[in-house]
C-alpha positions in Angstrom: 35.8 19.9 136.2 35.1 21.6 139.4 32.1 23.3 140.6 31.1 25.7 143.3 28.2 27.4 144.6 27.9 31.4 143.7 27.9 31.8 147.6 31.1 30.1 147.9 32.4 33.0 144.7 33.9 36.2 145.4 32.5 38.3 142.5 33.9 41.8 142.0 31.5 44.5 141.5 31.6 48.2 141.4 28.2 51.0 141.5 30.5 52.8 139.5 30.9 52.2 135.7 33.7 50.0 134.2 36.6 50.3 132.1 36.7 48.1 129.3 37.9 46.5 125.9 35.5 46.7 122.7 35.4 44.0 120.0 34.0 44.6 116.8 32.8 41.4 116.7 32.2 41.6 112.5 36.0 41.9 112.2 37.3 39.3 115.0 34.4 36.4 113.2 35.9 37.2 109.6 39.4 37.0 111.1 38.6 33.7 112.0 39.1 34.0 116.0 36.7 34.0 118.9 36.0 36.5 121.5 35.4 33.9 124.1 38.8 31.8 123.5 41.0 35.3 123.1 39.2 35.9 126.4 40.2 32.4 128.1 43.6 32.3 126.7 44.2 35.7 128.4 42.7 34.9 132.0 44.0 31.4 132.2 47.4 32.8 131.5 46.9 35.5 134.4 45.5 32.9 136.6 48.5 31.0 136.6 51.0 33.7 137.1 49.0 34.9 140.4 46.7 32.6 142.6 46.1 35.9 144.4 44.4 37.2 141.6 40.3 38.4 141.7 38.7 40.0 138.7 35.0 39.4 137.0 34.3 40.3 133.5 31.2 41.1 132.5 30.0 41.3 128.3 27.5 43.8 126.8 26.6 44.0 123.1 25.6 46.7 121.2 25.9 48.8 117.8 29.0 51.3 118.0 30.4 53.8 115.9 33.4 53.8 117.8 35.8 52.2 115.4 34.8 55.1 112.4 31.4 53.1 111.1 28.3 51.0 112.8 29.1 48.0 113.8 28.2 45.2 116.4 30.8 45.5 119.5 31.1 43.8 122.3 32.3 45.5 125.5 34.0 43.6 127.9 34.0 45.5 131.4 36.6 44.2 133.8 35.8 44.4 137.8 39.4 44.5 139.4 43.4 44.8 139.0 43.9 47.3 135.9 46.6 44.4 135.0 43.3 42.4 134.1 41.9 45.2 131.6 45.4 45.7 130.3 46.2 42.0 129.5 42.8 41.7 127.7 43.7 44.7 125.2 46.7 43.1 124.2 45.3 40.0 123.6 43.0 41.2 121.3 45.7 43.9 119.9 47.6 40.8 119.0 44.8 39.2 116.6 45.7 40.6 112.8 42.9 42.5 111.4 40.7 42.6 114.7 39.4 45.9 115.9 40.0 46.5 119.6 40.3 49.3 122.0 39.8 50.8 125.5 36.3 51.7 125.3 33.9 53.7 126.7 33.0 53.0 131.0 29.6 50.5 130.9 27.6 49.9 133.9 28.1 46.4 135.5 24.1 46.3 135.7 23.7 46.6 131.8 25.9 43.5 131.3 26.4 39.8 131.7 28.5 38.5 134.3 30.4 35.6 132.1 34.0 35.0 133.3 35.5 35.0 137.0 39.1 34.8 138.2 39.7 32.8 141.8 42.1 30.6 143.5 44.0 30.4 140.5 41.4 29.2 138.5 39.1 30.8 135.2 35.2 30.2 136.1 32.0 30.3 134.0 28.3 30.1 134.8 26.6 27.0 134.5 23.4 28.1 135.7 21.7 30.5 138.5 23.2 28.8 141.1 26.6 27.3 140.2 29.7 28.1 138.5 32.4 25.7 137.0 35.9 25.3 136.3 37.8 23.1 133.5 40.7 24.1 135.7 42.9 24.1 132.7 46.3 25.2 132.1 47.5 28.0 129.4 49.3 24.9 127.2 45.9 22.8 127.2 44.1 25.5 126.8 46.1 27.1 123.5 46.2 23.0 122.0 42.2 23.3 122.2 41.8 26.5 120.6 44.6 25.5 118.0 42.2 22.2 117.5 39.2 23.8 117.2 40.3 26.4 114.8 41.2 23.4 112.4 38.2 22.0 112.3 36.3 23.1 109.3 32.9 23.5 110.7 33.9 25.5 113.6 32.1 28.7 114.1 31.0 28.8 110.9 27.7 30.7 109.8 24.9 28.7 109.4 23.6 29.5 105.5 19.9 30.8 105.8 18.7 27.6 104.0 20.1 25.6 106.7 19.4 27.7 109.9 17.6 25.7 112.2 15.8 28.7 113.2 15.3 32.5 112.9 14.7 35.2 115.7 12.8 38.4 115.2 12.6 40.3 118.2 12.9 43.9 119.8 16.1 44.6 121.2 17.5 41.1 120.7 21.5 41.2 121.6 24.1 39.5 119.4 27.0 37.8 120.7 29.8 35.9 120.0 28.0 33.1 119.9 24.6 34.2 118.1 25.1 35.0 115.0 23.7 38.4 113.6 21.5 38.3 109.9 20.6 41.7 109.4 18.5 44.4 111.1 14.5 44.9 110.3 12.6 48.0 110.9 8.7 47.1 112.0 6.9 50.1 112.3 8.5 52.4 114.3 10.0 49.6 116.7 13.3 48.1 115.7 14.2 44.5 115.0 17.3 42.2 115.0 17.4 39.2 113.0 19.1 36.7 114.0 20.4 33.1 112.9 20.5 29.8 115.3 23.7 30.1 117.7 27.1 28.8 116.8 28.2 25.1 117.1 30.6 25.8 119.0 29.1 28.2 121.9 28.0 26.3 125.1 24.5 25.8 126.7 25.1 28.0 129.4 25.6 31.0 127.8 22.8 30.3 125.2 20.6 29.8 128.4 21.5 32.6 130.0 21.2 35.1 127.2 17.4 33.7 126.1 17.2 34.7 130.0 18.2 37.8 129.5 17.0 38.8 126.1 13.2 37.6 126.7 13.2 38.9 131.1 12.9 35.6 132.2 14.0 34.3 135.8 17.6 33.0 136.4 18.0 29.0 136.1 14.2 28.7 134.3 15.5 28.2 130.7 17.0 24.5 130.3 17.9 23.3 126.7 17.0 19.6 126.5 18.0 16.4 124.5 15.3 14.2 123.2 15.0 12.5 126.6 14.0 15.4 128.3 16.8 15.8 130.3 18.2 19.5 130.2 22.1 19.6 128.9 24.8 20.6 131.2 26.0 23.9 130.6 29.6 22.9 129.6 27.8 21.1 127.2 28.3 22.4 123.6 25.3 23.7 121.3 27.0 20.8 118.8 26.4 18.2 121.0 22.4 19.2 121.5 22.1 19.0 118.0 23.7 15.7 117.2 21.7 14.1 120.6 18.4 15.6 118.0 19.9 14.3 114.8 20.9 11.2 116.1 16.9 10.8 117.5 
């Protein structure tokens, strides 16, 4: 794994709106893939073909009618080459019985910056300060995915009698790796309930979206094992779990 400071990152970043590619996220879960491996597959593979390449993607969640009824999309908005935008809606176009399209233009500032393409290489946030690469190649990359979509416990919803914990809260964001119950109404204030993250999302972007759903500071949220000792966020949420089991 490699790591490197966000000083030492390019991002990309427009005041203007982006383009991007929407995910119903309902129909890409039941389908059985993930938005954050289509996602991977996709950069990695544009990676490789050009070491030149710059882009950052950034993810917003948020009910949408855009696809004919409600529904929970996500919008991925894509800061450089239209190649990068275009490559991503195929990707997705290529999953049977996903719902994808070239959305709506989203405001970088609404969003979470969650994937960057430099030198050649596909990086993710591991906290405020640093960002990491697996530095993985498109054929390691696909065995993973084809690996982890074997595995029978992958992804799967946690049944409310077994959900370690439930979230109500106002304007609480589902994404592809918190899984959405239903919607409450409290008063005149609306709700989102929610079930405990997916086994197979990392602690970074768990972190980072408690950050983000409950205003707190970049880097303060740190998801500890039984020692105390905070996780590292290419860590996945499996592993904290079985470190508490195992206690």
């Amino acid at each position: 794994m490699i790591k490197k400071s966000v000083t030492e990152l390019a991002f990309v970043n427009h005041k203007s709106p982006l383009p991007t590619v929407e995910v119903d996220s309902q129909s890409i879960e039941d389908a059985g893939f993930s938005i954050y491996r289509t996602v991977m597959q996709v950069l990695t593979q544009l990676a490789e073909q050009d070491a030149s390449l710059r882009a950052t993607l950034y993810m917003y969640g948020t009910v949408s009618v855009n696809f004919r009824e409600p529904c929970w999309s996500e919008f991925l908005l894509v800061a450089g080459p239209e190649k990068v935008l275009r490559a991503l809606g195929a990707g997705f176009e290529r999953l049977p019985a996903v719902k994808s399209r070239f959305s709506d233009y989203v405001p970088s500032s609404a969003a979470l910056r969650t994937f960057h393409v430099q030198d050649g290489l596909v990086w993710e946030q591991e906290d405020a300060s640093t960002w990491y690469s697996h530095a993985q190649t498109l054929a390691d990359l696909t065995a993973e995915v084809d690996e982890a979509e074997e595995a029978d416990d992958d992804g799967e919803l946690i049944e409310e009698d077994d959900a370690e914990e439930t979230w109500d809260t106002e304007d609480l964001e589902a994404t592809d790796d918190l899984e959405v119950d239903s919607t409450v109404v409290i008063g005149n204030r609306k709700a989102a309930r929610y079930r405990a993250a997916r086994s197979d999302a990392k602690v970074s972007t768990i972190r980072a979206r408690i950050e983000e759903v409950f205003g707190l500071p970049e880097g303060s949220v740190a998801l500890c094992g039984p020692d105390g000792r905070a996780l590292r966020g290419n860590a996945l949420i499996r592993t904290l779990r079985k470190r508490w089991d195992e206690n």
